[in-house]
PDB file as gemmi writes it, atoms N, CA and C in Angstrom:
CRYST1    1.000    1.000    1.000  90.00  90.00  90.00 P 1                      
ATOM      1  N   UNK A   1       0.851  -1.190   0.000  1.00  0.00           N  
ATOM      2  CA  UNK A   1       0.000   0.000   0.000  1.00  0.00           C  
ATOM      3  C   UNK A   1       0.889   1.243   0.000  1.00  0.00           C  
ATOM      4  N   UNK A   2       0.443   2.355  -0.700  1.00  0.00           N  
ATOM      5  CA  UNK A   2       1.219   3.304  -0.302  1.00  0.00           C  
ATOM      6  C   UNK A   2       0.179   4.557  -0.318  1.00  0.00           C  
ATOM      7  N   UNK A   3       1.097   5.508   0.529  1.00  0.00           N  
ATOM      8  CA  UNK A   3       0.195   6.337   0.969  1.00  0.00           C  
ATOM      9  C   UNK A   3       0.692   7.949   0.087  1.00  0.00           C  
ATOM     10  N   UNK A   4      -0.223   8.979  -0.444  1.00  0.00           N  
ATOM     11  CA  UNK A   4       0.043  10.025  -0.817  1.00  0.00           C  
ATOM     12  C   UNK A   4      -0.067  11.138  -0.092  1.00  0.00           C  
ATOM     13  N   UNK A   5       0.575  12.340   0.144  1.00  0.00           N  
ATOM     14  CA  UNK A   5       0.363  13.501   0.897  1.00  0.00           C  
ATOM     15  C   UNK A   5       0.765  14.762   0.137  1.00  0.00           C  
ATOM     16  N   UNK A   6      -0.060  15.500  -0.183  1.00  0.00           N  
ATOM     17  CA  UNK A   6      -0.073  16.370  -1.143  1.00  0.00           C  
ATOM     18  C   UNK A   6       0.064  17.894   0.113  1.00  0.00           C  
ATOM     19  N   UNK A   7       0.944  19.139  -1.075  1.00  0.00           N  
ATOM     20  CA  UNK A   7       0.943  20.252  -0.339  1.00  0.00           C  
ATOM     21  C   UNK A   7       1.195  21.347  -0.718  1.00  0.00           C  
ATOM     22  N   UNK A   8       0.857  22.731  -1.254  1.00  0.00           N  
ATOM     23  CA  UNK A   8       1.706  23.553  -1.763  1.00  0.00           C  
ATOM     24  C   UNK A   8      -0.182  24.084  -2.383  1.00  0.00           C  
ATOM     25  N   UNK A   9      -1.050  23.541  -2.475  1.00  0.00           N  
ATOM     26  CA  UNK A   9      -1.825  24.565  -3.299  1.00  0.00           C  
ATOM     27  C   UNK A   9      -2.607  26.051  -2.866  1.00  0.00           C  
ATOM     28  N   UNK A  10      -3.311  26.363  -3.196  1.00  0.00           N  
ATOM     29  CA  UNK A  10      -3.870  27.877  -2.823  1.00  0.00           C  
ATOM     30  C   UNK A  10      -4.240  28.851  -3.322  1.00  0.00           C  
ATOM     31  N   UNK A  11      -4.512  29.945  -3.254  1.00  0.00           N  
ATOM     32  CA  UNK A  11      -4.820  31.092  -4.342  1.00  0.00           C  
ATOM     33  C   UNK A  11      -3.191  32.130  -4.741  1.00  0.00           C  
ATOM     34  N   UNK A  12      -3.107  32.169  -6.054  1.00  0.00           N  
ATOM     35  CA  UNK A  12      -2.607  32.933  -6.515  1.00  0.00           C  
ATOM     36  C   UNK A  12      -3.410  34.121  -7.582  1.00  0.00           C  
ATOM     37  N   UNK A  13      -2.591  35.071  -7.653  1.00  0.00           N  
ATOM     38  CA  UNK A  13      -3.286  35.760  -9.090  1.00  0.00           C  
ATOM     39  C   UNK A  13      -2.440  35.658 -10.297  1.00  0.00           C  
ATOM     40  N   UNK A  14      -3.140  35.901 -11.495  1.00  0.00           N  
ATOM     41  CA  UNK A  14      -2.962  35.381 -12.662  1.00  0.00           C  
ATOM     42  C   UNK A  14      -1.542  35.950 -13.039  1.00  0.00           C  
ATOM     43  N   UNK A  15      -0.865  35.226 -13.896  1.00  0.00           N  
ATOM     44  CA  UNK A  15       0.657  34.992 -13.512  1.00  0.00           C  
ATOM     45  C   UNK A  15       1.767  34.984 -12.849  1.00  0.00           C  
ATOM     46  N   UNK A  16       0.894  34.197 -11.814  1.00  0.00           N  
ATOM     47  CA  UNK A  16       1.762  33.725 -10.187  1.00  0.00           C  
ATOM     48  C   UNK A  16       2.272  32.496 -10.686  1.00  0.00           C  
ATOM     49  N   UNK A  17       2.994  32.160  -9.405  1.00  0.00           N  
ATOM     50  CA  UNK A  17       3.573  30.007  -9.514  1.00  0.00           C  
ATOM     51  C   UNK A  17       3.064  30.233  -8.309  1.00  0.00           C  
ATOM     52  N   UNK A  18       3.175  28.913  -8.292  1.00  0.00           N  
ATOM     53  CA  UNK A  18       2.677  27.558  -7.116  1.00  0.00           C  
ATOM     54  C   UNK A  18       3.525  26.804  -7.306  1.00  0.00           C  
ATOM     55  N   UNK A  19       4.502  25.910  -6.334  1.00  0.00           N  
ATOM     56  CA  UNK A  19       4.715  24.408  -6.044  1.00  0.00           C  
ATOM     57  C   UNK A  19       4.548  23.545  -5.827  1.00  0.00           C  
ATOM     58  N   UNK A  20       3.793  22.940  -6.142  1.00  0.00           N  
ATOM     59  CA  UNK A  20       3.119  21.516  -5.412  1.00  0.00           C  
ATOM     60  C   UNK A  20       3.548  20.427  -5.348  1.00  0.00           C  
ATOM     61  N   UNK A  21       3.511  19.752  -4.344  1.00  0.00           N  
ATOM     62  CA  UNK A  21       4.568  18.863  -3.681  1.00  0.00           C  
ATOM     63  C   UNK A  21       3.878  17.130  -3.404  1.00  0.00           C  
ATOM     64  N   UNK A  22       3.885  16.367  -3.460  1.00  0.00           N  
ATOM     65  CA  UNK A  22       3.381  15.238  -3.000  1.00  0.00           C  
ATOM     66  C   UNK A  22       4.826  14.037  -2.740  1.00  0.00           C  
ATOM     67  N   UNK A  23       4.294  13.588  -1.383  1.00  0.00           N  
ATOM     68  CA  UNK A  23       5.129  12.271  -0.792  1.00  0.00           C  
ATOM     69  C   UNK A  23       4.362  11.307  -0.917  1.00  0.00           C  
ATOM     70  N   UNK A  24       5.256   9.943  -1.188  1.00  0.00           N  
ATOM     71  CA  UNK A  24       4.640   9.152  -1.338  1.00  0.00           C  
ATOM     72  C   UNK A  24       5.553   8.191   0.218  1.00  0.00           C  
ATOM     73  N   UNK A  25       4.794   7.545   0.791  1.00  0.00           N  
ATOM     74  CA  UNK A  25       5.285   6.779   1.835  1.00  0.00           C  
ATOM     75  C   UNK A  25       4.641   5.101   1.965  1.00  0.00           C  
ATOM     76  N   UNK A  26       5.408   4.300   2.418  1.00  0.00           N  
ATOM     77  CA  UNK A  26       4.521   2.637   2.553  1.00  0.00           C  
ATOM     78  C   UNK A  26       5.358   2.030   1.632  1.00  0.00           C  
ATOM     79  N   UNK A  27       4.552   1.327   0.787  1.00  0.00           N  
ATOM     80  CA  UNK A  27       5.771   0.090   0.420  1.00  0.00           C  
ATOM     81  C   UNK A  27       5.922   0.459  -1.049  1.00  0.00           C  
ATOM     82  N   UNK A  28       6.430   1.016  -1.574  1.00  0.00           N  
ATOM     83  CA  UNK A  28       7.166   1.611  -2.524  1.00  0.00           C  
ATOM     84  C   UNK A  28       8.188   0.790  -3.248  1.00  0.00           C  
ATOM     85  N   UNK A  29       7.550   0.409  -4.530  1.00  0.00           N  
ATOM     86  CA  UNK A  29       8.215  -0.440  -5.285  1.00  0.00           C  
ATOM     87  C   UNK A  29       9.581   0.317  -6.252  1.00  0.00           C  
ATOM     88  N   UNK A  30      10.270  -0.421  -6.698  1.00  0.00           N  
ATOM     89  CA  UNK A  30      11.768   0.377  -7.435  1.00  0.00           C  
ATOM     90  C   UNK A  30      11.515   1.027  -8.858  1.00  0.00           C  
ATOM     91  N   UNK A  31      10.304   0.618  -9.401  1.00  0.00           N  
ATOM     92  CA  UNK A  31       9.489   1.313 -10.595  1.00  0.00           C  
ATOM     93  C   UNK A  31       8.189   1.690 -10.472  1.00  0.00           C  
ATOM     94  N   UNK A  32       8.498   2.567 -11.091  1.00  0.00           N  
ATOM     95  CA  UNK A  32       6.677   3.249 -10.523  1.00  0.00           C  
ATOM     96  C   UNK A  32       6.220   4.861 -11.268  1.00  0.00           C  
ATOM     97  N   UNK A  33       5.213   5.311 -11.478  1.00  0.00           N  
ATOM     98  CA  UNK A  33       5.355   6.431 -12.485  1.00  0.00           C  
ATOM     99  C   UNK A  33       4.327   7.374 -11.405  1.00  0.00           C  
ATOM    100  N   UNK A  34       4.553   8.597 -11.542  1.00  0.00           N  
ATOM    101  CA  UNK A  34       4.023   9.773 -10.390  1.00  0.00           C  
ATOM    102  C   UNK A  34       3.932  10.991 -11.133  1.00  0.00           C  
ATOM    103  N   UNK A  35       2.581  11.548 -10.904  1.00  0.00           N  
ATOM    104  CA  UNK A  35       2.495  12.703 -11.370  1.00  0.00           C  
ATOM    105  C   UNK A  35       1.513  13.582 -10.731  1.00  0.00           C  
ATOM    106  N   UNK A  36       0.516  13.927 -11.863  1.00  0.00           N  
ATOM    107  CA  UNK A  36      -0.325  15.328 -11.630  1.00  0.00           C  
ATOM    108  C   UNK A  36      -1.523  15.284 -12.319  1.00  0.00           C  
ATOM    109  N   UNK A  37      -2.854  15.132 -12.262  1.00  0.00           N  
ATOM    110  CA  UNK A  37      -3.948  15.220 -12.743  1.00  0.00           C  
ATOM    111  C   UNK A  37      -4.699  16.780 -11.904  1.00  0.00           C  
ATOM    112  N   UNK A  38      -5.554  16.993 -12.949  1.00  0.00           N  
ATOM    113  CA  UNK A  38      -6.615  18.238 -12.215  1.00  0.00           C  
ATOM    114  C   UNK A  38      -8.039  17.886 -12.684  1.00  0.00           C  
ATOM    115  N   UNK A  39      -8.688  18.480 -12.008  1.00  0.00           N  
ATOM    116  CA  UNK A  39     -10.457  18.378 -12.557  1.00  0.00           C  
ATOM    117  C   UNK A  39     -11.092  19.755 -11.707  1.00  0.00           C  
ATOM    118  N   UNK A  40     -11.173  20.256 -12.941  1.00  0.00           N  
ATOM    119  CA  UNK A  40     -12.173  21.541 -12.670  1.00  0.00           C  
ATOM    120  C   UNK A  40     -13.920  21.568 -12.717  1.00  0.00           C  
ATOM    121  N   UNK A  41     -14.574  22.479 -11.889  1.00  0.00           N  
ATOM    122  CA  UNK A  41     -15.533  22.239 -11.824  1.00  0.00           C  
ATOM    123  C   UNK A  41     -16.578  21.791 -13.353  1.00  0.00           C  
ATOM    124  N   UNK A  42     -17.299  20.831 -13.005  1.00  0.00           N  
ATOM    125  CA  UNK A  42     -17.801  20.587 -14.371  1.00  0.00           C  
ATOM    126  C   UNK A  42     -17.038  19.515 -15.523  1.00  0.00           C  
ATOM    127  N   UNK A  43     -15.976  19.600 -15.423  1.00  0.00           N  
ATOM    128  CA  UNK A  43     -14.947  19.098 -16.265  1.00  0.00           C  
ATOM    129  C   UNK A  43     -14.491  17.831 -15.844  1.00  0.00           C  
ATOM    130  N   UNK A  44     -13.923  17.076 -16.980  1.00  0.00           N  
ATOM    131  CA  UNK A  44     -13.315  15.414 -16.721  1.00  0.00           C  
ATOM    132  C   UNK A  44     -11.826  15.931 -15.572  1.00  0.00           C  
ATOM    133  N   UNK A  45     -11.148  15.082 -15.591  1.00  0.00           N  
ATOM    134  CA  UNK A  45      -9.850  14.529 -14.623  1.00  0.00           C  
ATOM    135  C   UNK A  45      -9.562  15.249 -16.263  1.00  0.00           C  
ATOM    136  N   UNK A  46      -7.843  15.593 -15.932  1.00  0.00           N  
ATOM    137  CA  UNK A  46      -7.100  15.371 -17.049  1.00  0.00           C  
ATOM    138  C   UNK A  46      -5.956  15.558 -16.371  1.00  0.00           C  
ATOM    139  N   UNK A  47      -5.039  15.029 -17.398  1.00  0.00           N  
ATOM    140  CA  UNK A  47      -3.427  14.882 -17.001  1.00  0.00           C  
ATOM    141  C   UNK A  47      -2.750  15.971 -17.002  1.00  0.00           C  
ATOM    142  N   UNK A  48      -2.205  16.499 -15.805  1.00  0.00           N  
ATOM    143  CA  UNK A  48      -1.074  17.774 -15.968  1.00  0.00           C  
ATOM    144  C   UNK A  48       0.310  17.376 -16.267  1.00  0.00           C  
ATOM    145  N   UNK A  49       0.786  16.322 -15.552  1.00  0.00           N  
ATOM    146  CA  UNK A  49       2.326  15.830 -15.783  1.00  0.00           C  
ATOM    147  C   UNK A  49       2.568  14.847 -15.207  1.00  0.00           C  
ATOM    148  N   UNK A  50       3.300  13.574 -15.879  1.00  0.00           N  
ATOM    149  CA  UNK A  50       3.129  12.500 -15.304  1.00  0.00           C  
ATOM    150  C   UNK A  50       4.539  11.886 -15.810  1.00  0.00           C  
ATOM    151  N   UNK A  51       6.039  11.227 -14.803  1.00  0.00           N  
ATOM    152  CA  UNK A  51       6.874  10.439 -15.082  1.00  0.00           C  
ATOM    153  C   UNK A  51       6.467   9.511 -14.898  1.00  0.00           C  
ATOM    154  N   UNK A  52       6.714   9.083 -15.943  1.00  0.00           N  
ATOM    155  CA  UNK A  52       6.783   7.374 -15.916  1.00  0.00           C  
ATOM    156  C   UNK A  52       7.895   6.636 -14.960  1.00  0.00           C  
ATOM    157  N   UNK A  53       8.103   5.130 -15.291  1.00  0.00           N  
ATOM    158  CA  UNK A  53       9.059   4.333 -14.572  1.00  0.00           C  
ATOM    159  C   UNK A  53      10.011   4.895 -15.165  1.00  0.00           C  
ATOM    160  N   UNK A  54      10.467   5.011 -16.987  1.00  0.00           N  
ATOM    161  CA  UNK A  54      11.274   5.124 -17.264  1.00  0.00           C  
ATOM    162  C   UNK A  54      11.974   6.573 -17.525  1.00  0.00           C  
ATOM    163  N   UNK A  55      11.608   7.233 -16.396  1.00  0.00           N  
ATOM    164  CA  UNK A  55      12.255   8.535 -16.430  1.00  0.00           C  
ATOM    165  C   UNK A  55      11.276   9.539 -17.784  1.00  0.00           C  
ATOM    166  N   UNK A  56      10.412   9.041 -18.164  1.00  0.00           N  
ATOM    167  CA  UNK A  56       9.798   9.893 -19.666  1.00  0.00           C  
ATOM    168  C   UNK A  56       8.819  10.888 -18.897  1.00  0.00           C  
ATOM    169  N   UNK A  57       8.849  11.992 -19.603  1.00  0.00           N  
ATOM    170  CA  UNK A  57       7.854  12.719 -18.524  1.00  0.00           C  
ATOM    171  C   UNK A  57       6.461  13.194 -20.054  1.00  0.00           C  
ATOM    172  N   UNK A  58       5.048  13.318 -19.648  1.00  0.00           N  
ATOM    173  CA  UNK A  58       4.118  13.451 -20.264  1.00  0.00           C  
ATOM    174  C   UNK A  58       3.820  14.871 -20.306  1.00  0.00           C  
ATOM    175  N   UNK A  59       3.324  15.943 -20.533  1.00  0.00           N  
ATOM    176  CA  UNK A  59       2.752  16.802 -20.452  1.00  0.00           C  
ATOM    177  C   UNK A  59       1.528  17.404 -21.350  1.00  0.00           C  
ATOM    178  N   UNK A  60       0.527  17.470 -20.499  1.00  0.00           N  
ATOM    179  CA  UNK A  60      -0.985  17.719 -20.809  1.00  0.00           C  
ATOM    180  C   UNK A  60      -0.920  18.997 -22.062  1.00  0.00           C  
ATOM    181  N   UNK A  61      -1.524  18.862 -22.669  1.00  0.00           N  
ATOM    182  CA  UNK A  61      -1.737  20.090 -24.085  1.00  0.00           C  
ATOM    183  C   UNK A  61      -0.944  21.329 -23.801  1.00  0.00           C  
ATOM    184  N   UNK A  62      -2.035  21.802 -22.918  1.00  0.00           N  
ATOM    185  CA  UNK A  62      -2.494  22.792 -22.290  1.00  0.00           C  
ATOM    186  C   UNK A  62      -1.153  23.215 -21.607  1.00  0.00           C  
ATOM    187  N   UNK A  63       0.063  22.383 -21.102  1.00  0.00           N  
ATOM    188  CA  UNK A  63       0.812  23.135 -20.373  1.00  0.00           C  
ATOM    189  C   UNK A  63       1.958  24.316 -21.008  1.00  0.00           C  
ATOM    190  N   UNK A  64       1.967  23.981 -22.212  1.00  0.00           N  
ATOM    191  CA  UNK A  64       2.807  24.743 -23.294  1.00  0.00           C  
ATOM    192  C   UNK A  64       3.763  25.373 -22.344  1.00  0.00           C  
ATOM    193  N   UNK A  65       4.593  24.415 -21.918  1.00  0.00           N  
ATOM    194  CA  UNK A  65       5.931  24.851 -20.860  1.00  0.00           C  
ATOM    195  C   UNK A  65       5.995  25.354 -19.994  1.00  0.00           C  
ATOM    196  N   UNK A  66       4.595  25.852 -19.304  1.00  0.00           N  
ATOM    197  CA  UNK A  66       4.736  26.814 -17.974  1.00  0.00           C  
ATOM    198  C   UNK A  66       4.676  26.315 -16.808  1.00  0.00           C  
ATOM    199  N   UNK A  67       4.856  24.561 -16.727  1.00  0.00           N  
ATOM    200  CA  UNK A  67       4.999  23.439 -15.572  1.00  0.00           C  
ATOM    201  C   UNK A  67       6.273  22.546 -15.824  1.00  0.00           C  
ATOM    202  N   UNK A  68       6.787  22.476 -14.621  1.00  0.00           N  
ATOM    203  CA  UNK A  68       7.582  21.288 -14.457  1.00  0.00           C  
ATOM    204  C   UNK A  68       7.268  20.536 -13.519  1.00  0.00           C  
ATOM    205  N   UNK A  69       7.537  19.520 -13.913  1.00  0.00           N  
ATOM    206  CA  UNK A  69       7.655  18.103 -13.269  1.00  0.00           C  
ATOM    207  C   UNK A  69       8.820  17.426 -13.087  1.00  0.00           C  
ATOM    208  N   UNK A  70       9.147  17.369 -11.476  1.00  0.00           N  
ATOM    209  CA  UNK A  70      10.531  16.787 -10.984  1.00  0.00           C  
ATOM    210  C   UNK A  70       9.884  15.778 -10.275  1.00  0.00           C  
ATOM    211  N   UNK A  71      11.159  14.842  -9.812  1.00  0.00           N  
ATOM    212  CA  UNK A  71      10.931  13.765  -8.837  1.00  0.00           C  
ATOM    213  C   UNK A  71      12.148  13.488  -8.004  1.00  0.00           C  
ATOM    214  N   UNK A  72      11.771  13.817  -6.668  1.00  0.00           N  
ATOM    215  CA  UNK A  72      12.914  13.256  -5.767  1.00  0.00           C  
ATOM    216  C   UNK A  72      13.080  11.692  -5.593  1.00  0.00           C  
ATOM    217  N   UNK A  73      13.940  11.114  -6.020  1.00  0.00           N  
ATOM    218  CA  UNK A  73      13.519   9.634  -5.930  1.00  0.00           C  
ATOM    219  C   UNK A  73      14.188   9.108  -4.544  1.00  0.00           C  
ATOM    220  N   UNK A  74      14.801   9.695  -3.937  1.00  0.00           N  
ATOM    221  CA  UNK A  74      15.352   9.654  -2.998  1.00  0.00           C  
ATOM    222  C   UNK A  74      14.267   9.837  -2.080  1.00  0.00           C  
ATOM    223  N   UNK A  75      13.552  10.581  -2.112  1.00  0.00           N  
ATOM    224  CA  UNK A  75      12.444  10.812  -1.139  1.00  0.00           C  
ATOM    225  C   UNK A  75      11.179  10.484  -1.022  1.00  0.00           C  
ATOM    226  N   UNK A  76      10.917   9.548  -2.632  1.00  0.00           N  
ATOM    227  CA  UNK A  76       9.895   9.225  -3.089  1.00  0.00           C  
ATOM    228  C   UNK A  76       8.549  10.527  -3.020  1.00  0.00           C  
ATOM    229  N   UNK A  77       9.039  11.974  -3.651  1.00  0.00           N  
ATOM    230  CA  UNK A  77       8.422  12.797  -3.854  1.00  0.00           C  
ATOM    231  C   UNK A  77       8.144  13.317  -5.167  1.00  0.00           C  
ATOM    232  N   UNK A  78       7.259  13.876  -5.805  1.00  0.00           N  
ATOM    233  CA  UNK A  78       7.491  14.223  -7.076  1.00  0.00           C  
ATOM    234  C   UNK A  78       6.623  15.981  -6.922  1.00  0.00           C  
ATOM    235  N   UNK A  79       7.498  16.920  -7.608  1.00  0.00           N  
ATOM    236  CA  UNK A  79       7.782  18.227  -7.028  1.00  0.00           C  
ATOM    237  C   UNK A  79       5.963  19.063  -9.008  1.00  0.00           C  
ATOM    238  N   UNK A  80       5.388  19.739  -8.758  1.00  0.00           N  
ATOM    239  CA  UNK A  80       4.825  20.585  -9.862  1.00  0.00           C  
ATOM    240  C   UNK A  80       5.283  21.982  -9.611  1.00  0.00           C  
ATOM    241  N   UNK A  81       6.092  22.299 -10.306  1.00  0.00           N  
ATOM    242  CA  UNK A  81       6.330  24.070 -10.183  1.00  0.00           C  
ATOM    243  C   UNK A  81       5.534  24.484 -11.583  1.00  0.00           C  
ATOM    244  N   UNK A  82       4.895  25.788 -10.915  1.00  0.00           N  
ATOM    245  CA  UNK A  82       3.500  26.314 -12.073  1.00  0.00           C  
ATOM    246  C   UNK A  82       3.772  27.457 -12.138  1.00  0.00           C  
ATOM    247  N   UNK A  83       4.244  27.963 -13.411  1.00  0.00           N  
ATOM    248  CA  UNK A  83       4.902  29.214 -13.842  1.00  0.00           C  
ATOM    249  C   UNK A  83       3.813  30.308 -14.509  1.00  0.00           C  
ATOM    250  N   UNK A  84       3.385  31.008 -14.567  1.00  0.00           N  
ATOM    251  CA  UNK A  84       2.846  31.691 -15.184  1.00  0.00           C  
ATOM    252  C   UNK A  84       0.971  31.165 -15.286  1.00  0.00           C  
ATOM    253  N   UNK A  85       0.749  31.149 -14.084  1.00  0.00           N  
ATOM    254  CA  UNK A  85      -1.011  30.528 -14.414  1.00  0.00           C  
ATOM    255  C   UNK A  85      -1.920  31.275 -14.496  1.00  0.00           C  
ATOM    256  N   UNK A  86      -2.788  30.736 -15.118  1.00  0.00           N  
ATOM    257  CA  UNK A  86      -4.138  31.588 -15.533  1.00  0.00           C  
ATOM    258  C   UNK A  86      -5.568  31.166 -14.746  1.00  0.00           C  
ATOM    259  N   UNK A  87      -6.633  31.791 -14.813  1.00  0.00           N  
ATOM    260  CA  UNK A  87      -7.383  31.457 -14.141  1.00  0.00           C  
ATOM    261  C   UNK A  87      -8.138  30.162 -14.627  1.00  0.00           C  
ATOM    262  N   UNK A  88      -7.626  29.472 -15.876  1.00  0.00           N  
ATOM    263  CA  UNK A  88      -8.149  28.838 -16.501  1.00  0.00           C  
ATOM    264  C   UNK A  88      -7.401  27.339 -15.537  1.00  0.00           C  
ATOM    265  N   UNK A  89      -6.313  27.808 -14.826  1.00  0.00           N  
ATOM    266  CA  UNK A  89      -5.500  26.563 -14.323  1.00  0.00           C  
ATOM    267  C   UNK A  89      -6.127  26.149 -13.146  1.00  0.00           C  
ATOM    268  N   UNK A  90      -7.165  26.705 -12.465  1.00  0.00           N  
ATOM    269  CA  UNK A  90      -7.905  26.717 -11.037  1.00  0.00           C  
ATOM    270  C   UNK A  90      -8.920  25.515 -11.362  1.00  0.00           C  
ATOM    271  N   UNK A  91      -8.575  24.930 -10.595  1.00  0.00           N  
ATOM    272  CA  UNK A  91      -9.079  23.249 -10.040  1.00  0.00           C  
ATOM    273  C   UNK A  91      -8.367  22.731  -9.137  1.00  0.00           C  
ATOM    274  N   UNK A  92      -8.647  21.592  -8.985  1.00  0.00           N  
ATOM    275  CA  UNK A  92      -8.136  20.223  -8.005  1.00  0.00           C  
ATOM    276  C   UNK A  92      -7.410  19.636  -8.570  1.00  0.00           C  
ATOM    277  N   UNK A  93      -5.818  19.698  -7.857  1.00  0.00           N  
ATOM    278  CA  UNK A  93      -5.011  18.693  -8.308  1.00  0.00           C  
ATOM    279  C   UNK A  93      -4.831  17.971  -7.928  1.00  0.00           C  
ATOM    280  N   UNK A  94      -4.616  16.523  -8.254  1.00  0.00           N  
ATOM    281  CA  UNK A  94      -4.317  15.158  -7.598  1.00  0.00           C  
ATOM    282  C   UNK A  94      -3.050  14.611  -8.388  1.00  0.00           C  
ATOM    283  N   UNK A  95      -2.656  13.982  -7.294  1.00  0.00           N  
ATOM    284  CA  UNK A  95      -1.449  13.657  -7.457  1.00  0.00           C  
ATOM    285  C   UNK A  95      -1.407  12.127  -7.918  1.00  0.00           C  
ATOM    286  N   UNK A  96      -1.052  11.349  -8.592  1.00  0.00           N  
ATOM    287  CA  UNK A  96      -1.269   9.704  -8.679  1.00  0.00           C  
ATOM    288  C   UNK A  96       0.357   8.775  -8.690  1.00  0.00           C  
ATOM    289  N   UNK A  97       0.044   7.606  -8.268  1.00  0.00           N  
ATOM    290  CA  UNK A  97       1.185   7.111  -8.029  1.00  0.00           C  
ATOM    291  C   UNK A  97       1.013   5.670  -8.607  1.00  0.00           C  
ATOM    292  N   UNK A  98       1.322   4.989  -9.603  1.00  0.00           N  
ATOM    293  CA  UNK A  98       0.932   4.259 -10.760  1.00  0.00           C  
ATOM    294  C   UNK A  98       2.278   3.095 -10.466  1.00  0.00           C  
ATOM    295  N   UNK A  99       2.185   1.909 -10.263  1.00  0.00           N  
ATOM    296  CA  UNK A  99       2.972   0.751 -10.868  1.00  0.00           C  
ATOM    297  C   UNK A  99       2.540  -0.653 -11.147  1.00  0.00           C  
ATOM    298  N   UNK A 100       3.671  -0.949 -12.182  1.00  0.00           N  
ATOM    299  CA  UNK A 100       2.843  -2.483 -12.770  1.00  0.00           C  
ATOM    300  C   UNK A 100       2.821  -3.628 -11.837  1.00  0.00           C  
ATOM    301  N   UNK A 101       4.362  -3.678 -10.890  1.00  0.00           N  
ATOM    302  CA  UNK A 101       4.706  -4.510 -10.289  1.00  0.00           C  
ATOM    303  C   UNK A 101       5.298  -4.108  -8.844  1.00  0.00           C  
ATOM    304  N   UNK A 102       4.156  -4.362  -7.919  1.00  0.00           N  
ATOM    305  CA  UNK A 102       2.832  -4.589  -7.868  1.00  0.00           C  
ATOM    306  C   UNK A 102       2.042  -3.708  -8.741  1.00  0.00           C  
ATOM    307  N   UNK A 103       0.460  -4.435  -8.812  1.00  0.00           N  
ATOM    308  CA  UNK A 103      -0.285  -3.316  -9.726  1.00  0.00           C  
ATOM    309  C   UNK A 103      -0.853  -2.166  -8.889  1.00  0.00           C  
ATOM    310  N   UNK A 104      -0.519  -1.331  -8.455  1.00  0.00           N  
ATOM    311  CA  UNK A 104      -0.726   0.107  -7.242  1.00  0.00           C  
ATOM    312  C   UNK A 104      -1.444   1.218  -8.693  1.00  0.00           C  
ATOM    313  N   UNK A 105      -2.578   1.859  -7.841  1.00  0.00           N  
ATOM    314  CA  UNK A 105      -2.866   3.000  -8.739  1.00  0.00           C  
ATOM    315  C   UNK A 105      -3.790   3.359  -7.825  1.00  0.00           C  
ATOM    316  N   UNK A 106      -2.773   4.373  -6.807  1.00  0.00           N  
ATOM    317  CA  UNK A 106      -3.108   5.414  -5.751  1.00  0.00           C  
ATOM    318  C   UNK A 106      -3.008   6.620  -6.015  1.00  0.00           C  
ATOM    319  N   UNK A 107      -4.406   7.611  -5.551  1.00  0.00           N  
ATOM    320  CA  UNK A 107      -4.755   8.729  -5.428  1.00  0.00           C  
ATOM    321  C   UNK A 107      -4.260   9.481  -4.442  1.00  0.00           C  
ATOM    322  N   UNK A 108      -3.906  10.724  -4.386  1.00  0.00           N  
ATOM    323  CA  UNK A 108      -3.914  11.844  -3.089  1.00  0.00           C  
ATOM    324  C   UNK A 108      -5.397  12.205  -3.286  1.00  0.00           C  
ATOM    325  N   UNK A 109      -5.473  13.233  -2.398  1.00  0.00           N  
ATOM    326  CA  UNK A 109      -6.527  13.984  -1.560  1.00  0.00           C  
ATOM    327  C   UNK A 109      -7.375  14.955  -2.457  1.00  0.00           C  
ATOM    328  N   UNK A 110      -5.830  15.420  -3.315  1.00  0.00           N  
ATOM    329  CA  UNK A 110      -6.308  16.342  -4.010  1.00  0.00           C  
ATOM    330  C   UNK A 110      -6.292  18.235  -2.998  1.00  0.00           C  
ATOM    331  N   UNK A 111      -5.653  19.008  -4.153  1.00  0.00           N  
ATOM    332  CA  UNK A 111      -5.215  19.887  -3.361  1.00  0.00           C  
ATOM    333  C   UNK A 111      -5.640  21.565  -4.329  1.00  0.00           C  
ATOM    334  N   UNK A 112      -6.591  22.301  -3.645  1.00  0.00           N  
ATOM    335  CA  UNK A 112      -7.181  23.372  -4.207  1.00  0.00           C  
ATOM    336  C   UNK A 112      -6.337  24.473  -4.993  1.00  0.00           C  
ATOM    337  N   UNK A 113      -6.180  24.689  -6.709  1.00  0.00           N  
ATOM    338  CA  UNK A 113      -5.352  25.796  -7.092  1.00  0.00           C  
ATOM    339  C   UNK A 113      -6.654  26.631  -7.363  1.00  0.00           C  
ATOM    340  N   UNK A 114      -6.428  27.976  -7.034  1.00  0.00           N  
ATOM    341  CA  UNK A 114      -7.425  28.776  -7.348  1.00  0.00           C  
ATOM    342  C   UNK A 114      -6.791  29.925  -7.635  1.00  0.00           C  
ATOM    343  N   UNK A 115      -6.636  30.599  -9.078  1.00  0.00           N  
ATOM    344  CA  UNK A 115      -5.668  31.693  -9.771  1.00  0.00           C  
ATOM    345  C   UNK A 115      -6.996  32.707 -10.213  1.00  0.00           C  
ATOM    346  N   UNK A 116      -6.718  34.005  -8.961  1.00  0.00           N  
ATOM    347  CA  UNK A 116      -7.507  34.928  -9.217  1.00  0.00           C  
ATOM    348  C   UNK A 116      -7.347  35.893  -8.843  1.00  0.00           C  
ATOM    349  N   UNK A 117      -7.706  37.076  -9.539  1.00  0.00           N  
ATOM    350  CA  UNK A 117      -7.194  38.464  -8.825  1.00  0.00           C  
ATOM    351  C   UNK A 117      -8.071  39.092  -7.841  1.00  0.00           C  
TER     352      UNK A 117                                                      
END                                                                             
């Protein structure tokens, strides 16, 4: 089992950053892929940024470079720095923690961005 703990979200105004942070703790396998989903009101889940096992990192349409996605692997953390957001970026982010072996596909809490002046 492993457990997620998400942290860093909140209100900014429109072309602020945010960091958002999630740990992952429990039994933590040596491959495993971690990222970033959001869902805004009304709207599906969609993918903000997501490493895979093999170090490949994904990024959602929409981010046209103004997010990164790091991972402490040492700490089993994986870091979202949000550069330049719009109010269009305000939703719930969740954090997910994905592996084949074992098959794990754990959620965080989910953590409020709200970009407004």
């Amino acid at each position: 089992h492993v457990q997620l703990v998400e942290s860093g979200g909140g209100l900014v105004q429109p072309g602020g950053s945010l960091r958002l942070s999630c740990a992952a703790s429990g039994s933590i396998p040596s491959r495993y892929a971690m990222g970033w989903y959001r869902q805004a009101p009304g709207k599906e889940r969609e993918l903000v940024a997501v490493e895979n096992s093999s170090r490949e990192t994904t990024y959602g349409g929409f981010v046209k470079g103004r997010f990164t996605l790091s991972r402490d692997n040492a700490n089993n953390t994986a870091y979202l720095q949000m550069d330049n957001l719009s109010s269009e970026d305000t939703a719930v982010y969740y954090c997910n923690f994905h592996s084949v072996t074992p098959w794990y596909d754990f959620w965080g809490q989910g953590t409020q961005v709200t970009v407004s002046s």
